[in-house]
Every structure is written in structure tokens, then in C-alpha cells.
C-alpha positions as CSV (number, residue, x, y, z in Angstrom):
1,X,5.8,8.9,5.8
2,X,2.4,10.8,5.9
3,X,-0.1,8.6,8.4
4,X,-3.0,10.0,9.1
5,X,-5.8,8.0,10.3
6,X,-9.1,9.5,9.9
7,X,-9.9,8.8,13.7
8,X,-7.9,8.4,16.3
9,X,-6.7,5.3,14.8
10,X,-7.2,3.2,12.0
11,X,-6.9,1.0,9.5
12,X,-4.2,1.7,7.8
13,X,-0.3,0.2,8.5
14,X,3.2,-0.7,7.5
15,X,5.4,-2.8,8.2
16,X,9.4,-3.8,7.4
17,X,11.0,-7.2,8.1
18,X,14.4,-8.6,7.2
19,X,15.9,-11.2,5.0
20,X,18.5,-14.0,5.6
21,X,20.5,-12.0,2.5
22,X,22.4,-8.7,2.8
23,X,21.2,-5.3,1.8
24,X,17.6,-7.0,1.3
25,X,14.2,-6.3,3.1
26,X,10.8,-6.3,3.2
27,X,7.9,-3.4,3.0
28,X,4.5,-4.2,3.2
29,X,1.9,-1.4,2.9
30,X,-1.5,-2.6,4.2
31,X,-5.7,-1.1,3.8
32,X,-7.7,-3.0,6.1
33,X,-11.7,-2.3,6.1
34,X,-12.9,0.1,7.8
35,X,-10.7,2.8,10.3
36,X,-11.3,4.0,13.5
37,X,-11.1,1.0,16.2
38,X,-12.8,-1.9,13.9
39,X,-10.2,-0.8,11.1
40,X,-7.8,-0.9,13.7
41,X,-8.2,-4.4,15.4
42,X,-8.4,-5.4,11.9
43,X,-5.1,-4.1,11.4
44,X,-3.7,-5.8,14.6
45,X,-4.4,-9.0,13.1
46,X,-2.8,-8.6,9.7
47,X,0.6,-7.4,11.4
48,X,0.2,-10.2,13.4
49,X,0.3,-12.7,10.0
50,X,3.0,-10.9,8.1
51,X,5.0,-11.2,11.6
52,X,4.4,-15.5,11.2
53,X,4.4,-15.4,8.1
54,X,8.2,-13.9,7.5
55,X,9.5,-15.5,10.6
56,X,8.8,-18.8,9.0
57,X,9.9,-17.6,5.6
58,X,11.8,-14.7,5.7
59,X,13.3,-15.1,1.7
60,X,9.9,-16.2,0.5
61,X,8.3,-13.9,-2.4
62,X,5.6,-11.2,-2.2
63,X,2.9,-13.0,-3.7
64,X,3.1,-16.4,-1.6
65,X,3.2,-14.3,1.2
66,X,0.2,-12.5,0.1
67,X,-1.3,-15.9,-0.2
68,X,-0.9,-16.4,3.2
69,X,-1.8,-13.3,4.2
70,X,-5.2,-14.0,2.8
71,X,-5.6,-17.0,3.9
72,X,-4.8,-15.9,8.2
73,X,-7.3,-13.0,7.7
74,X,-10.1,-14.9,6.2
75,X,-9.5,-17.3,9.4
76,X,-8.6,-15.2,11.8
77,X,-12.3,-13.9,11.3
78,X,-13.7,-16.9,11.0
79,X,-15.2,-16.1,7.8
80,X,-14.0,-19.5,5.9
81,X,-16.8,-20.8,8.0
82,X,-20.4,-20.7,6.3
83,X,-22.0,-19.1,9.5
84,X,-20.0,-16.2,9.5
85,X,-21.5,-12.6,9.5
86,X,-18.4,-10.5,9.0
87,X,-16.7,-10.2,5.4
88,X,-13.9,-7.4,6.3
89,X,-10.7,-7.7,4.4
90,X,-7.8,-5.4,3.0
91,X,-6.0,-4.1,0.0
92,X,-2.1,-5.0,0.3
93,X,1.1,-4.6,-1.4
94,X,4.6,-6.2,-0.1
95,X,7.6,-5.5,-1.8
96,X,10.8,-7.4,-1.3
97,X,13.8,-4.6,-1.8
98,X,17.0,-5.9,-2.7
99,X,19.7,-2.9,-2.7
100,X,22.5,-5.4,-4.1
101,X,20.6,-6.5,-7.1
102,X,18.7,-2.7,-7.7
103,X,16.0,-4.4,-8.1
104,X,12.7,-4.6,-6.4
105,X,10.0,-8.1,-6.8
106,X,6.0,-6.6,-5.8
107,X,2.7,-8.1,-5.7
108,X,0.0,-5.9,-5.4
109,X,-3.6,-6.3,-4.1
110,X,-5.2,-3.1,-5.2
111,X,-1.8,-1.2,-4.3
112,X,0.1,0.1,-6.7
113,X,3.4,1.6,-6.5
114,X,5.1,4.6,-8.8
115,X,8.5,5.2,-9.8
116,X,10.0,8.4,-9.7
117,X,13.5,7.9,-12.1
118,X,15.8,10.0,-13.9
119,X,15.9,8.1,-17.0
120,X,12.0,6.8,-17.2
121,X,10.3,9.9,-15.7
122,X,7.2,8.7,-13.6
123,X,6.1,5.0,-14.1
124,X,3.3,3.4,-12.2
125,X,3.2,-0.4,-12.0
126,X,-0.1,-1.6,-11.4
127,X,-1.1,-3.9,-8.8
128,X,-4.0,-7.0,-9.1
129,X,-7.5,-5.5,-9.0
130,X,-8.6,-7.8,-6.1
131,X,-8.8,-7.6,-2.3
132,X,-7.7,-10.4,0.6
133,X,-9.3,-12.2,3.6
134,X,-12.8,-12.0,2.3
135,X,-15.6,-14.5,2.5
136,X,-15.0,-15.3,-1.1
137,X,-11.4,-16.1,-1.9
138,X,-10.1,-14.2,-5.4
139,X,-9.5,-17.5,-8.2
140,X,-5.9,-18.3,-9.2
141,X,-6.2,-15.9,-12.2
142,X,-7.1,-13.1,-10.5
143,X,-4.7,-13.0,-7.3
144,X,-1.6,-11.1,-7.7
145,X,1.8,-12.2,-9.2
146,X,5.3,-11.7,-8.5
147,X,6.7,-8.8,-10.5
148,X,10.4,-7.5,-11.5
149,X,11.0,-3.5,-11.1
150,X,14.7,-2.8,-11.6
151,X,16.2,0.6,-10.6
152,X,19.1,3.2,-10.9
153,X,20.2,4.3,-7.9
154,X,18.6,7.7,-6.5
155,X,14.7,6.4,-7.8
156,X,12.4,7.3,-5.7
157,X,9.7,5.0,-5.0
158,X,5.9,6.1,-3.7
159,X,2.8,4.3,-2.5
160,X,-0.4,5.4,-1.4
161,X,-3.3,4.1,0.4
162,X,-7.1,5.0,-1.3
163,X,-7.9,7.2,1.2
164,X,-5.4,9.6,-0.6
165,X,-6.6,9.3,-4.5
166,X,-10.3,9.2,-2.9
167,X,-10.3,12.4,-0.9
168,X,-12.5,14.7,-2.1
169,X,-12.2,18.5,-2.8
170,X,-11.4,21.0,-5.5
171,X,-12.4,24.4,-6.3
172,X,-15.3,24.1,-8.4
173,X,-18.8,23.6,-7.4
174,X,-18.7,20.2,-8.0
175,X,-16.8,18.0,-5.4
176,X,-14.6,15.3,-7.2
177,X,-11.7,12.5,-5.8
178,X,-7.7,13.4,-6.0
179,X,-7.3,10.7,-8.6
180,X,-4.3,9.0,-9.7
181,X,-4.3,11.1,-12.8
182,X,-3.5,14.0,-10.5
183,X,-1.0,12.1,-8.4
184,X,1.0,10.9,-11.0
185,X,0.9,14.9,-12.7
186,X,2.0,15.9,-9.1
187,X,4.7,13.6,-9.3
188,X,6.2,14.2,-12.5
189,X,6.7,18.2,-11.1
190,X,8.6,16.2,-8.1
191,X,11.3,13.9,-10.3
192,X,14.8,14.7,-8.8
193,X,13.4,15.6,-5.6
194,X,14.5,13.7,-2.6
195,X,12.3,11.7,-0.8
196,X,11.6,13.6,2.3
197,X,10.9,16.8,0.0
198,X,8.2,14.5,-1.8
199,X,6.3,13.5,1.0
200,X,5.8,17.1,2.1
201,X,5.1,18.3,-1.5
202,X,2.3,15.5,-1.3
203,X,1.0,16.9,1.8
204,X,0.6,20.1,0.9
205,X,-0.9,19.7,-2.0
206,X,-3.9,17.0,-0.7
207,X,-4.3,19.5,2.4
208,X,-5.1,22.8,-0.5
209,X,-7.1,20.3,-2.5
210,X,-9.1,19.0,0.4
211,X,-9.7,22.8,1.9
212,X,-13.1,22.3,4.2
213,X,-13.6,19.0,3.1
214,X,-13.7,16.8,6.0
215,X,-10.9,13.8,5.8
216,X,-13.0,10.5,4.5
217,X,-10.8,7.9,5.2
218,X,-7.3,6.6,6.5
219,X,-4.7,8.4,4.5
220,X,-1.1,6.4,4.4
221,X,1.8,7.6,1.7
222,X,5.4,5.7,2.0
223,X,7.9,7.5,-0.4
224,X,11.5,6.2,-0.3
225,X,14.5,6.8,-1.8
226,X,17.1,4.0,-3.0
């Protein structure tokens, strides 16, 4: 786990739940709007939902869940009401891990999650290119659906929040954003590498890239190993 907030607190969280079935859980990894305390109240409310949501439905698959996740944020704020004045949402992904099986079932709202494997090298599987809980709700087509990653056993699995691809720095005069093209060249040095040694590689390497750059948002990088 790297979780750094760019305040205080922030915006950023995860959260695990259980399942009725053995060796099976769930991860959710969560962007709300914002950091500091507005990004953090809004947090507060969307651990809140996946905590009713998965103790009415602990089985039930990512995407419904990120249905309903949508759905409590955009009324928890009221903003399903034409007089609102906030629109404040988040970017989500939940993954439901299910170690008997080796295989994984994600939906992604502007998340995306790579895999580090022996076989496959590094693979990122992309994630909806929509947001949740805001004013207007995303149509049927473009929400995000349930999909299938299966796994050998030592992957490694890594998700990052936007406050990590989006950090600016560098060493040339121009000032550009991490990027996902650099991540995913990071990562492909790191295949073989256990978790823990990941993480740490990852921090390293956004701390020299950043240098005197100040930190622009919540930063948030789960890497796990199955």
C-alpha cells in the first residue's frame, strides 16, 4: 500500500469485504472529488455505501455493486434533485477475488488494474471511461461491465489512483504527467518481484520523478500478490 493524501486527508480509499464463499473477497479502490476535508467527507460517504451495499449482497458482482454505488452518492448529495448545486462524484474499481477459482471478476469506473505475470508479462485491463454519483447519470452503454481476469498463482496485481499517472515532474524544462506509458515500462522492470518490493520500487521512482514538484493530488497504489 502507498497512501498518501495530498493534505492531511483526503479523497482517496480502500476497502475489503468478505463473501459467503471460501477463499473469496472483495477490493474496492475508490477517487472521490476533490482531497483534503471535502474529498474526505466525500469519501466517508462512499465507504459508508459499499458497507450496505455488501452487507445486503455480499456475493453480488462488481458492476451491480457499482450501480449502486452510483446511485447512494448521487443521493446522498442530493444531486438527483434538480435544485442541487454540488456535482462531486468518484472514479471506482471493485474487484471480486476468488483464490479457489484463480480468477478475478472487475468493473472499472476510470480505474484500471495491471497484471504483473510470468507467462503474459505486464497486461493492463482497462476500466469504463466514466465517473459515478454525478448530477448526470452515465447511459447503460457507457457504465462499466463485469469482466473475467484469470491468473497463475504468484501474479501480482497493481492499481493506481490518477493522482499517481498525473503527478507532474521530469528533468527537462518542460514539466510533463507520470503517464501510464511510464508505469506500465516501470512495471515490466518489476515482473517476478514480490509485491511488497513493487510498491517500494513504485515509490521511489514517483518520489525522483516528482523532485521539487509539489504533490498535486491524492496518491493511492494497492499492489498484491496471489
Amino acid at each position: 500500500m502507498i497512501w498518501w493524501p495530498r493534505d492531511t486527508i483526503g479523497g482517496d480509499l480502500w476497502w475489503l469485504g468478505a463473501t459467503d464463499r471460501p477463499r473469496c473477497f472483495n477490493l474496492a479502490i475508490v477517487d472521490c472529488t476533490g482531497h483534503g476535508v471535502p474529498g474526505a467527507m466525500l469519501s466517508l460517504l462512499v465507504g459508508h455505501s459499499l458497507d450496505r451495499i455488501y452487507s445486503q449482497q455480499p456475493n453480488q458482482l462488481p458492476a451491480q455493486a457499482l450501480s449502486a454505488l452510483d446511485n447512494m452518492v448521487r443521493t446522498g448529495l442530493n444531486q438527483d434533485s434538480v435544485f442541487s448545486e454540488s456535482d462531486d462524484g468518484c472514479d471506482a474499481i471493485i474487484l471480486n477475488i476468488d483464490r479457489e477459482r484463480s480468477q478475478i471478476i472487475y468493473a472499472g469506473a476510470k480505474i484500471d488494474i495491471i497484471q504483473l505475470s510470468a507467462r503474459h508479462g505486464v497486461l493492463r485491463h482497462a476500466a469504463a471511461r466514466t465517473s459515478l454519483g454525478y448530477r448526470d447519470p452515465p447511459s447503460e452503454q457507457q457504465f462499466p461491465q463485469d469482466k473475467t481476469i484469470d491468473y497463475d498463482a504468484g501474479d501480482v496485481f497493481v492499481v493506481v489512483t490518477d493522482g499517481f499517472t498525473d503527478q507532474v515532474g521530469g528533468q527537462g524544462e518542460r514539466l510533463t504527467s507520470f503517464g501510464y506509458k511510464r508505469l506500465q515500462a516501470k512495471l515490466q522492470a518489476c515482473v517476478g518481484w514480490d509485491a511488497q518490493a513493487i510498491a517500494c520500487s513504485l515509490e521511489q521512482t514517483l518520489n525522483a520523478w516528482r523532485g521539487e514538484q509539489s504533490q498535486r493530488d491524492d496518491i493511492t497504489v494497492v499492489v498484491f500478490q496471489l
